[in-house]
Backbone as numpy.savetxt, mean C-alpha at the origin, in Angstrom:
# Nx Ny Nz CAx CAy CAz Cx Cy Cz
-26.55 5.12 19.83 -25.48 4.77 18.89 -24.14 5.23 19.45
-23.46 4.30 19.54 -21.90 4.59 20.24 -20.90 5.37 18.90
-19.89 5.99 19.76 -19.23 6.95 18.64 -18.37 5.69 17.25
-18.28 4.82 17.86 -17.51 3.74 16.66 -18.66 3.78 15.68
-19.84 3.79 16.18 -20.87 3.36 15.06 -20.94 4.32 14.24
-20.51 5.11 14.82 -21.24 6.59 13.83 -19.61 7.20 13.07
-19.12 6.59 13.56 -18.03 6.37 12.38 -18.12 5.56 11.58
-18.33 4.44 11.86 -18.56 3.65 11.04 -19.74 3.63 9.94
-20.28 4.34 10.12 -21.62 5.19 9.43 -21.37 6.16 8.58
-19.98 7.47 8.94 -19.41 7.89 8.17 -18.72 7.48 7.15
-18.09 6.33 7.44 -17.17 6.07 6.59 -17.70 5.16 5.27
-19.18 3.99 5.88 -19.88 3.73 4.74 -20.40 4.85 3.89
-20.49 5.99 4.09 -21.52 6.58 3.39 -20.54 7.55 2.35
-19.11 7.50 2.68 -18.32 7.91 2.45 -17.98 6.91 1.36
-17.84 6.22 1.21 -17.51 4.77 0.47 -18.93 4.63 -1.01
-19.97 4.91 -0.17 -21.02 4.81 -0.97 -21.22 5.94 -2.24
-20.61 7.54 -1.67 -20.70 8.28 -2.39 -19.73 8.33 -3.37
-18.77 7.46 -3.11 -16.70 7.42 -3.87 -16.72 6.77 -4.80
-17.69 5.65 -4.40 -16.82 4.18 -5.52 -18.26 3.71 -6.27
-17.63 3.33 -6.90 -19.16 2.42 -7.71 -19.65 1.14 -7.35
-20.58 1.04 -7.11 -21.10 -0.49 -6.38 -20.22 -1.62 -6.80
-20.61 -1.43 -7.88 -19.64 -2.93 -8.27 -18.14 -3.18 -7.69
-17.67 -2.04 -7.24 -16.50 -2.25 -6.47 -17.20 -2.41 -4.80
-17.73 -2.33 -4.51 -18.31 -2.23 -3.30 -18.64 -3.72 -2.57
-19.35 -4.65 -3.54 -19.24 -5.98 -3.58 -18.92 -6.31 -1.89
-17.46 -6.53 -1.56 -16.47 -6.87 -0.92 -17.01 -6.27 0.43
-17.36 -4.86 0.46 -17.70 -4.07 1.39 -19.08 -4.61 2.08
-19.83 -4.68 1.07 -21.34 -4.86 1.74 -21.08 -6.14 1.98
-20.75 -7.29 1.70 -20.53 -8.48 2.39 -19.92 -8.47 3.61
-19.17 -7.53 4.14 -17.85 -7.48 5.05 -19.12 -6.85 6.35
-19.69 -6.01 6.03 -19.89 -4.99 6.99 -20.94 -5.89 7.63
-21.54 -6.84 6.70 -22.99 -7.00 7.23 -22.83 -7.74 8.55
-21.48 -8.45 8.65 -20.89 -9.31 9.94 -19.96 -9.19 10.97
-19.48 -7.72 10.43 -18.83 -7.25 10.87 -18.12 -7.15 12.54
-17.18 -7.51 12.96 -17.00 -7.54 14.44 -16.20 -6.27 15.15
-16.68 -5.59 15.87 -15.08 -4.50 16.71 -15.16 -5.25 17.73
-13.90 -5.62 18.92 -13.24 -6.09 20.09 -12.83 -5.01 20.32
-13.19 -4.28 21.38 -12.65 -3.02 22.02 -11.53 -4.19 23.27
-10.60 -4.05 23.34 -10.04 -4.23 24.60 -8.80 -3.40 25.26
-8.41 -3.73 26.53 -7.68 -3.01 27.26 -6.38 -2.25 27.27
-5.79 -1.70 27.40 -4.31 -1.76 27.57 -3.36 -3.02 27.89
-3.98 -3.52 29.38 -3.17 -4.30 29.63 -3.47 -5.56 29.11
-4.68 -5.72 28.42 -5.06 -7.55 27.68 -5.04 -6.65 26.26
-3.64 -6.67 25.47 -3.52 -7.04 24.15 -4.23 -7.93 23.21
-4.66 -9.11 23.52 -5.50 -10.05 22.69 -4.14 -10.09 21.42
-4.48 -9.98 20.46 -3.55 -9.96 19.08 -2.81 -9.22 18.76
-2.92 -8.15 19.81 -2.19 -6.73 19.18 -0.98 -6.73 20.49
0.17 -6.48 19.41 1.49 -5.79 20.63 1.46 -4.66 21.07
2.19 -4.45 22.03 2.81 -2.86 22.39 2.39 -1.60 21.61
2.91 -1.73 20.61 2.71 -0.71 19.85 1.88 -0.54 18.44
1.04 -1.57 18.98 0.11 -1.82 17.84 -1.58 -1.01 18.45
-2.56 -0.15 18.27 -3.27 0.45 18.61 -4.88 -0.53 17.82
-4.40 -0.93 16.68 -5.89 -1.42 15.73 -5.80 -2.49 15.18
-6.45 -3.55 14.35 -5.88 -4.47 13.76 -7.18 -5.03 13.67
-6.75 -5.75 11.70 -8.47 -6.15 11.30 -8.02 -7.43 11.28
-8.74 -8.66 11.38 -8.32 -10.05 11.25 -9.13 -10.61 10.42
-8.24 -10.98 9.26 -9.02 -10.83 7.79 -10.02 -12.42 7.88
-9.42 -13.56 8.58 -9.87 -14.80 8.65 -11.79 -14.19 9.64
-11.34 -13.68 10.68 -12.33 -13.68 11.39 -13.57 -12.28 11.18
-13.33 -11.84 10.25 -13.95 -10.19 9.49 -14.05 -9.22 10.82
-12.92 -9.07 11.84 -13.07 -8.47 13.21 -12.19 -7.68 13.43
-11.82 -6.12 13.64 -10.85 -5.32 13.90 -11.45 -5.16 15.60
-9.84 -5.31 16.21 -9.18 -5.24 17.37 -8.69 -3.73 17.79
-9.52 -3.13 19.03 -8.99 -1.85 18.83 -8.59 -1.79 20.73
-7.19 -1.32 20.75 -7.05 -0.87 22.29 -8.06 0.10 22.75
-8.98 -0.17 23.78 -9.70 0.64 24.52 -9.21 1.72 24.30
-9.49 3.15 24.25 -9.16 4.47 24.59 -8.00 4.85 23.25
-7.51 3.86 22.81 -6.32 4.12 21.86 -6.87 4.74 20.07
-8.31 3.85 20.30 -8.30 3.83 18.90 -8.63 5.67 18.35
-7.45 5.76 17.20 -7.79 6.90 16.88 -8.62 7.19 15.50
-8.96 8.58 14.71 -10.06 8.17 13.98 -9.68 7.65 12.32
-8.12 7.83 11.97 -7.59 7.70 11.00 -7.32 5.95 11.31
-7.18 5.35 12.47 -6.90 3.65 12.69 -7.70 2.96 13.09
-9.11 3.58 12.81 -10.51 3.18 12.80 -11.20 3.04 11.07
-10.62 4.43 10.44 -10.55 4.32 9.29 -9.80 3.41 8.33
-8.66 2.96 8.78 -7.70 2.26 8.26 -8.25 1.08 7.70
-8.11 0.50 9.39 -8.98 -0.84 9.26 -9.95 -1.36 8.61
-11.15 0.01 8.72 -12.06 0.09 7.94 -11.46 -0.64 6.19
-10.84 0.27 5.79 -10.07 -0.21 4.41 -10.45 -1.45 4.26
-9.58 -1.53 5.19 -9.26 -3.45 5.36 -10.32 -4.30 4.83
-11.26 -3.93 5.79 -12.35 -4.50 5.71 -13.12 -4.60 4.77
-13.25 -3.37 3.53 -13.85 -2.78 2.38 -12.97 -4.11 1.42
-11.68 -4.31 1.60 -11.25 -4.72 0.08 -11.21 -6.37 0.75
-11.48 -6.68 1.94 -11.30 -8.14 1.56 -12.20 -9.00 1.39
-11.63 -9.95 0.47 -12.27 -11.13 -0.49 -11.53 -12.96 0.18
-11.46 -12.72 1.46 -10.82 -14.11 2.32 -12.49 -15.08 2.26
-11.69 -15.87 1.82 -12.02 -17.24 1.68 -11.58 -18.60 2.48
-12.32 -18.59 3.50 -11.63 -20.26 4.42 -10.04 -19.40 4.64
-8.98 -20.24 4.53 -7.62 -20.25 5.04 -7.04 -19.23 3.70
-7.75 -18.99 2.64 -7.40 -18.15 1.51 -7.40 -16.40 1.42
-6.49 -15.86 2.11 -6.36 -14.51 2.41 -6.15 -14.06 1.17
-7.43 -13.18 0.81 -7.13 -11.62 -0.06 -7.48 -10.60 0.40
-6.60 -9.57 0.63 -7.34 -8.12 1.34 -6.47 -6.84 0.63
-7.52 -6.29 -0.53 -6.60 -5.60 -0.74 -5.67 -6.15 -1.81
-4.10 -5.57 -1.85 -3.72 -6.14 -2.63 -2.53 -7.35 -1.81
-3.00 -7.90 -0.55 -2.14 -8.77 0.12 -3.04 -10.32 -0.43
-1.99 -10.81 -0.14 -2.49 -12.12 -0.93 -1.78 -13.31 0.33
-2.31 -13.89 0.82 -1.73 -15.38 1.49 -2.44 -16.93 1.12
-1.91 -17.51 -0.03 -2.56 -18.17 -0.32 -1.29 -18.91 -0.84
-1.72 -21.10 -0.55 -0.97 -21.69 -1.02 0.02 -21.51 -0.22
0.60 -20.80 0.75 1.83 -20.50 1.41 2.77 -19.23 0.64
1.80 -18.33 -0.03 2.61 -17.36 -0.64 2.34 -16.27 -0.20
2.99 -15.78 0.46 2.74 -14.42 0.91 3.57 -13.37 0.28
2.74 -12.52 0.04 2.86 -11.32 -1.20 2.30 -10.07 -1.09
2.32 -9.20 -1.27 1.72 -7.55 -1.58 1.43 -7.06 0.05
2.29 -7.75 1.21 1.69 -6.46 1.93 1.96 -5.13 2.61
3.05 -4.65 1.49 3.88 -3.45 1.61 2.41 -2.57 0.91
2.70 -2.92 -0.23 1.45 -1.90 -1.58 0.52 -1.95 -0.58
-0.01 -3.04 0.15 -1.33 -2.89 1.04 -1.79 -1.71 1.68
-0.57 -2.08 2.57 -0.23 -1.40 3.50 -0.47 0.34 2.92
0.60 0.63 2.07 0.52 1.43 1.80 -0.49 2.27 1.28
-1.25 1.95 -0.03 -2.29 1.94 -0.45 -3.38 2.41 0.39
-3.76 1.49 1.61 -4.72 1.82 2.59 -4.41 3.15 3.64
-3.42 2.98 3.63 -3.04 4.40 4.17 -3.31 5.14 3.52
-2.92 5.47 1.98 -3.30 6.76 1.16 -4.57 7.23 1.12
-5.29 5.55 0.67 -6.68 5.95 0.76 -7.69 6.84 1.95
-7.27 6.49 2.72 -7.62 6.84 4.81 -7.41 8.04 4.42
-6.03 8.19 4.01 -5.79 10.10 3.75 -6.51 10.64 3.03
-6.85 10.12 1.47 -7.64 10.86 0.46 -8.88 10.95 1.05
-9.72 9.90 1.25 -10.71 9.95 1.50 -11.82 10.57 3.28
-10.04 11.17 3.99 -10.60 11.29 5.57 -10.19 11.98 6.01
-9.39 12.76 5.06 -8.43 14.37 5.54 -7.33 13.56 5.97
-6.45 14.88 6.77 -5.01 14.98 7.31 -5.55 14.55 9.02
-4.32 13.65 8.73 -4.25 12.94 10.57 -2.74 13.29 11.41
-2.88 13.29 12.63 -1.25 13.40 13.04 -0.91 11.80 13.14
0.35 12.02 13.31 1.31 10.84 13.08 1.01 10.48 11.63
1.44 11.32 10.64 1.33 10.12 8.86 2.52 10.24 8.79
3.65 9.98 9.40 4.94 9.11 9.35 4.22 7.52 8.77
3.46 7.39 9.50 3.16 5.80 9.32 2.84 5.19 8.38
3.93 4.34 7.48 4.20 3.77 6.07 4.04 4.63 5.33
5.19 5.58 5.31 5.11 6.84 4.60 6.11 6.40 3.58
6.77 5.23 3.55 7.58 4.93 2.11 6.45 4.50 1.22
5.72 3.19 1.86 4.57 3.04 1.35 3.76 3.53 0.70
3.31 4.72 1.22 2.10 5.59 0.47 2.43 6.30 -0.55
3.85 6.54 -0.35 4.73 7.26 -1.31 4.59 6.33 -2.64
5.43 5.18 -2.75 5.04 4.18 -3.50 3.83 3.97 -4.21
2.94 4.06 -3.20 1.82 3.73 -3.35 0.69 5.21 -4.38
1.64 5.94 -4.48 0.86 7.32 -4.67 1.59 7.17 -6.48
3.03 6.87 -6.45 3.52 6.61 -7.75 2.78 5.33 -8.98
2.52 4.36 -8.08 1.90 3.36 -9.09 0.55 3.58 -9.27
-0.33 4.65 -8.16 -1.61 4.71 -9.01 -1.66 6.10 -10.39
-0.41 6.72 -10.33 -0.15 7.93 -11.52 0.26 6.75 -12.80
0.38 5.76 -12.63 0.95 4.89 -13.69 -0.61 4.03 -14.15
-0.90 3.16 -13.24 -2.53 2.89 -13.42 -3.81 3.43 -13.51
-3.44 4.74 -13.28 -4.54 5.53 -13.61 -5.99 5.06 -11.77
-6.21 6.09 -11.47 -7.04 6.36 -10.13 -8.00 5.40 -10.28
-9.01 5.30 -11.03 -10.20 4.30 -10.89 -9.80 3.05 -11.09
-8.97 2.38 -11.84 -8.36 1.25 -11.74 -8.03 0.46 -10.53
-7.20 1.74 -9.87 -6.17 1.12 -9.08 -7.41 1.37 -7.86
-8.27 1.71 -7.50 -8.77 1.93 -6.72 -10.14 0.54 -6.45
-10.29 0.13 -8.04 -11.32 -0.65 -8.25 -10.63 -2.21 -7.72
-9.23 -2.09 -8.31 -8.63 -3.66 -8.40 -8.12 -3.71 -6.89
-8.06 -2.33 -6.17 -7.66 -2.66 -4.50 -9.21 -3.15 -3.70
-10.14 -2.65 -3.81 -11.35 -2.98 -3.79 -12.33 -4.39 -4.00
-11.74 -4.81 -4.67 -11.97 -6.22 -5.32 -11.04 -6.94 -4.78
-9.96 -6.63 -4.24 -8.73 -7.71 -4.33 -8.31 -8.24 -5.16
-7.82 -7.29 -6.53 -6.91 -8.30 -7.62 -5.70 -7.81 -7.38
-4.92 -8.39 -6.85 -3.86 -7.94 -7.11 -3.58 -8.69 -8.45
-3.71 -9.09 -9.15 -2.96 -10.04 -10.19 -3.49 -9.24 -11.30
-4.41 -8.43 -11.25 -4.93 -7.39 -12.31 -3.83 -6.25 -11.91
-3.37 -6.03 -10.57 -2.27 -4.87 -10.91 -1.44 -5.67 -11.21
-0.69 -6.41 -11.20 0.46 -6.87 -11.99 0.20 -6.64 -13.20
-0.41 -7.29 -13.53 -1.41 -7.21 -15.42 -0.93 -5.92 -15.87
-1.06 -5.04 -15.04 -1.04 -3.74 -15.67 -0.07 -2.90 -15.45
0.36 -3.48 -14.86 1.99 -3.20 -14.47 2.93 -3.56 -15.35
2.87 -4.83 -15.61 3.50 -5.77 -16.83 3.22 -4.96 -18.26
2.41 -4.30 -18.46 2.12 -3.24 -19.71 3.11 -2.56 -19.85
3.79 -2.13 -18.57 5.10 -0.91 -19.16 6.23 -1.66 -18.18
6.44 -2.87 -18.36 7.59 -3.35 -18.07 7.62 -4.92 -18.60
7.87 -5.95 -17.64 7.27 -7.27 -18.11 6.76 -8.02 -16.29
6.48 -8.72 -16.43 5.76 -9.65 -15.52 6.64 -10.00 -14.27
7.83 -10.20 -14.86 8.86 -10.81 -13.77 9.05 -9.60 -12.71
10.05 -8.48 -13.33 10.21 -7.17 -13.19 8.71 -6.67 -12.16
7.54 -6.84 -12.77 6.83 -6.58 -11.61 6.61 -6.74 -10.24
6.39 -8.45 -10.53 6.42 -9.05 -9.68 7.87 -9.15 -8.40
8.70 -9.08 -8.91 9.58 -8.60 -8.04 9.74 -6.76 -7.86
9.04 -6.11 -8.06 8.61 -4.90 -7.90 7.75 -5.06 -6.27
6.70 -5.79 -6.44 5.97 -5.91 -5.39 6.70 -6.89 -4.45
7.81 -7.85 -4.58 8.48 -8.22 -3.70 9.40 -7.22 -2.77
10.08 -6.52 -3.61 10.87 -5.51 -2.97 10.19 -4.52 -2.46
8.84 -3.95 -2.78 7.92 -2.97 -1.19 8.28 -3.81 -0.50
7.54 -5.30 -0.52 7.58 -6.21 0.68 8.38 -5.78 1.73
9.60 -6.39 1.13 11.45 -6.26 1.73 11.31 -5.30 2.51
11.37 -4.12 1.63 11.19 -2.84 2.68 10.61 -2.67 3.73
9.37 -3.19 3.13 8.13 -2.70 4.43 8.78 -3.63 5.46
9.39 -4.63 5.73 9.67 -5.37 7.09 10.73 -5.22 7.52
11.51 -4.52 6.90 13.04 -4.57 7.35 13.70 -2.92 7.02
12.68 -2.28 6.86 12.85 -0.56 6.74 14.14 -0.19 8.38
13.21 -0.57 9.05 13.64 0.24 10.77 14.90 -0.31 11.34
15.53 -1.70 10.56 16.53 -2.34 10.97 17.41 -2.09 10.21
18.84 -1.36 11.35 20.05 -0.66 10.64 20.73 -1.97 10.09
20.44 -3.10 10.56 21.68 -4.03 10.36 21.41 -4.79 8.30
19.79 -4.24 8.08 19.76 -4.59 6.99 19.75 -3.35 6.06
20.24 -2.61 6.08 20.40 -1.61 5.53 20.67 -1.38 4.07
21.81 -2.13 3.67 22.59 -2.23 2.64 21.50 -2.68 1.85
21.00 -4.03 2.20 19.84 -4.70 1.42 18.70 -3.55 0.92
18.24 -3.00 1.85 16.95 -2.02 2.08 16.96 -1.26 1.04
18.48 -0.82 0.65 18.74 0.41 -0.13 18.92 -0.46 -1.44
19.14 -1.79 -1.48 19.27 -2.15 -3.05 18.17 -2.60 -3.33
17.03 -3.07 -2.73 15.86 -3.38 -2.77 15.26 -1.69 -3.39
15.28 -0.55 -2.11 14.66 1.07 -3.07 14.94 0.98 -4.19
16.79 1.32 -4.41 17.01 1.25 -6.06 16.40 0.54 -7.19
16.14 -0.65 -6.49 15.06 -1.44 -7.84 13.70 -0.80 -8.16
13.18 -0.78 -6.54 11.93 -0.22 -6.71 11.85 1.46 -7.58
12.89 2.29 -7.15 12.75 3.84 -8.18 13.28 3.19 -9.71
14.10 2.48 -10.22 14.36 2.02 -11.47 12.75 1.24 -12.30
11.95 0.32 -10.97 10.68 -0.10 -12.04 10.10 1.27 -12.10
9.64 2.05 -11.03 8.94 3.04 -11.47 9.33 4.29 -13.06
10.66 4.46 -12.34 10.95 4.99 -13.49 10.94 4.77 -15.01
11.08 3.22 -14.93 11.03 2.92 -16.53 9.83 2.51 -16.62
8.97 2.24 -15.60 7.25 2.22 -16.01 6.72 3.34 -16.36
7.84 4.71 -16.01 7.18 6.45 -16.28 7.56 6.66 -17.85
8.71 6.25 -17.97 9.27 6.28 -19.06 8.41 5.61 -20.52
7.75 4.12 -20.19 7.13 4.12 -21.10 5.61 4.64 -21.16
5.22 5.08 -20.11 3.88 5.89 -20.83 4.22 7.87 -20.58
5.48 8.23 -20.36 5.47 9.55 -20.25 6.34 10.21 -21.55
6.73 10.95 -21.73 8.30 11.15 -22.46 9.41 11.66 -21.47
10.09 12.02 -22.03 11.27 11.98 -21.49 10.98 13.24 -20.54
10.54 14.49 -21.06 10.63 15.82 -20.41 9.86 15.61 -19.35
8.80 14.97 -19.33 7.44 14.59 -18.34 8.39 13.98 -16.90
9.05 13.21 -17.31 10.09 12.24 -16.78 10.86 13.16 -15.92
11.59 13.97 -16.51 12.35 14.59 -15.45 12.08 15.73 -14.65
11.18 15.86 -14.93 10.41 17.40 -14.05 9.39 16.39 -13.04
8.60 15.22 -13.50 8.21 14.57 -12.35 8.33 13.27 -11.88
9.21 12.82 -11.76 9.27 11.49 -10.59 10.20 11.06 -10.63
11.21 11.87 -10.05 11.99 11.61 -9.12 11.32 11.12 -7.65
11.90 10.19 -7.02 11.31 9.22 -6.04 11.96 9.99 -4.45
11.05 11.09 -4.24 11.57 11.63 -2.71 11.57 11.18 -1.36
12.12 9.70 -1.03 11.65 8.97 -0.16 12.47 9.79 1.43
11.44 9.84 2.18 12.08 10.68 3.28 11.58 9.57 4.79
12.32 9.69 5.86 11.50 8.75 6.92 12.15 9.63 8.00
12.23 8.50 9.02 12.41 8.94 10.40 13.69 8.76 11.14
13.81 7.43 10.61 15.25 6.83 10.76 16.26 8.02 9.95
17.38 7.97 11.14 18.72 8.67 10.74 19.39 8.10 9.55
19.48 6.68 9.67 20.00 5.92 8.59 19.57 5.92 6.98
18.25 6.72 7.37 17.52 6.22 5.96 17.50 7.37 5.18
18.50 8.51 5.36 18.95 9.96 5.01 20.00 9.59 3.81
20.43 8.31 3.52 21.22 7.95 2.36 20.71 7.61 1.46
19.48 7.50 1.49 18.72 6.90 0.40 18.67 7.97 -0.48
18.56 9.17 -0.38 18.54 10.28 -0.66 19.47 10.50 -2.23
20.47 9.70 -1.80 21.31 9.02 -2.86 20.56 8.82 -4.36
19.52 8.15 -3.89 18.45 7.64 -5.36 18.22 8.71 -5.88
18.15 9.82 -5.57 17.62 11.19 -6.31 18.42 11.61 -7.21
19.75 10.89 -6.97 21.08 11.91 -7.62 20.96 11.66 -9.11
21.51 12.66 -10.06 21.27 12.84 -11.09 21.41 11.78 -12.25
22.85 11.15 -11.81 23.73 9.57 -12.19 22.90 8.61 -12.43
21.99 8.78 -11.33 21.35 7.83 -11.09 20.51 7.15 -11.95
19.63 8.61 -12.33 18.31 8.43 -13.37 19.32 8.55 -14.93
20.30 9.61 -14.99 20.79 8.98 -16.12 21.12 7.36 -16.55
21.64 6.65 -15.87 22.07 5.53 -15.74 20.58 4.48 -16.27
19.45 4.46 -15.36 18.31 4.19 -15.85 17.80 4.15 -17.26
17.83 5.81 -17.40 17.26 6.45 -18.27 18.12 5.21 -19.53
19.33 5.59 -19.80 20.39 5.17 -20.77 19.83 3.46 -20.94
20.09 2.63 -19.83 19.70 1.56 -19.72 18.64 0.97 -20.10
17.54 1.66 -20.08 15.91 1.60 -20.60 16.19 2.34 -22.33
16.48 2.66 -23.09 16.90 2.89 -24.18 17.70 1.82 -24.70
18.68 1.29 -24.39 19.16 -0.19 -24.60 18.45 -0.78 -24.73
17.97 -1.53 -23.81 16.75 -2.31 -23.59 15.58 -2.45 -24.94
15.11 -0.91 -24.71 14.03 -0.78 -25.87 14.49 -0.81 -27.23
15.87 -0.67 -27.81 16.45 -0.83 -29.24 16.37 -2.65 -29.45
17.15 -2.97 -28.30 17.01 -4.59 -28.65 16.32 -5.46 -28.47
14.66 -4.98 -27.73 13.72 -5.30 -28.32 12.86 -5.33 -29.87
C-alpha cells in the first residue's frame, strides 16, 4: 500500500467516524472511482506554477505534482471529492455550483474546505491559504449552526445555505453575500482592484453582522464578531478599517431602521 493510500484510508475513516452516513452519500460514490495522477514538475497537465493539487470535479480525479503533494493538499482535495454531486456538464462540489452557465459559491468553497482540512486534520504550515475564506467561512457556520452547515456542504446544497441564510436577512442580500466572497476570492491579490475588494468586504461584514444581529442580541454582538480579516498583502492592512467602531455603529443603527419599517 503506497503512502497516498494510506492516507487516503485515514481520511475515509476519519469521515466515517465525523459525519453521518446520510451525508456521506456523495463520498462513497466518489471514492469507489476514484482517480490520483501523480505527475511531474516539469509536465503540469492542468495544474500551473503554483498550483501543487487539484480535483477535477467532471472527471472524479485529483492531480497532484510528484513530490509536491503535501498532507493538508491531499486532504483538501480529498474534501472535494467527499461533497461532490457533478452530474454530466452539471458541476456541484460543495457549495460551488456551475450549472446553466452560472457560476457561483466558489469563494465559501473554497473556504469552507479549507476549514474543514483544518478541523478535521490538525494544524498545517502555510494556512495563509484562503485565510479570508475560512475566516468567512468560520462566521457563517456560527450563524447555521455546525451540523447543518457541514451536512448541506456534504450533499452539495448550496441553495439550502442560502435558505438559511435568507432566515436572518432576505434572499437577495444573500445571494449577493455569496457573490461578493466570490469577488474577493479572485481579485483579493490584485492592487489595481482594490477599491472594489474593499467595498465588496464591507458588504460581506454588514451581511454577517446583521445576520448576528438577528439571532444574537446586541451585547453578544459586540463582544463577538467583529470581522478580523488579516492577509499577506501590504495593501490589504486597510481593510482593517472594517473593524472601526463607526462602522458597526452605522450597521448596527441601519439594521434597526430596517427592522421598525418592517
Amino acid at each position: 500500500m503506497t503512502e497516498i493510500d494510506n492516507k487516503i484510508n485515514k481520511f475515509k475513516y476519519t469521515l466515517i467516524n465525523s459525519f453521518n452516513d446520510l451525508d456521506l452519500v456523495n463520498f462513497y460514490s466518489n471514492l469507489a472511482d476514484l482517480k490520483i495522477i501523480e505527475t511531474t514538475d516539469e509536465i503540469y497537465g492542468k495544474l500551473d506554477y503554483a498550483t501543487n493539487s487539484n480535483y477535477d470535479y467532471l472527471k472524479n480525479c485529483i492531480i497532484i505534482k510528484k513530490n509536491k503533494i503535501s498532507d493538508k493538499s491531499l486532504y483538501h482535495e480529498l474534501f472535494h471529492m467527499a461533497s461532490n454531486a457533478t452530474i454530466k456538464n452539471d458541476i456541484k462540489d460543495g457549495f460551488y455550483l456551475f450549472q446553466n452557465k452560472r457560476n457561483f459559491g466558489l469563494g465559501i468553497n473554497e473556504g469552507y474546505t479549507e476549514y474543514l482540512t483544518r478541523k478535521y486534520f490538525g494544524k498545517f504550515d502555510n494556512e495563509y491559504v484562503y485565510e479570508f475564506e475560512v475566516i468567512i467561512a468560520k462566521y457563517i457556520e456560527d450563524i447555521i449552526g455546525k451540523n447543518k452547515m457541514e451536512s448541506y456542504y456534504l450533499r452539495a446544497q448550496l441553495d439550502s445555505l442560502i435558505d438559511d441564510l435568507s432566515l436572518y436577512s432576505d434572499r437577495d442580500r444573500a445571494i449577493l453575500f455569496i457573490t461578493d466572497i466570490d469577488f474577493v476570492h479572485y481579485f483579493l491579490d490584485q492592487e489595481d482592484m482594490q477599491n472594489d475588494v474593499l467595498a465588496a468586504v464591507n458588504r460581506i461584514n454588514e451581511f454577517i453582522i446583521c445576520c448576528r444581529l438577528s439571532k444574537y442580541n446586541l451585547s453578544y454582538l459586540e463582544k463577538n464578531s467583529l470581522l478580523k480579516v488579516k492577509y499577506n498583502m501590504n495593501f490589504f492592512e486597510k481593510f482593517n478599517m472594517i473593524q472601526d467602531e463607526i462602522f458597526i455603529k452605522d450597521i448596527v443603527s441601519k439594521y434597526n431602521k430596517e427592522k421598525i419599517v418592517k
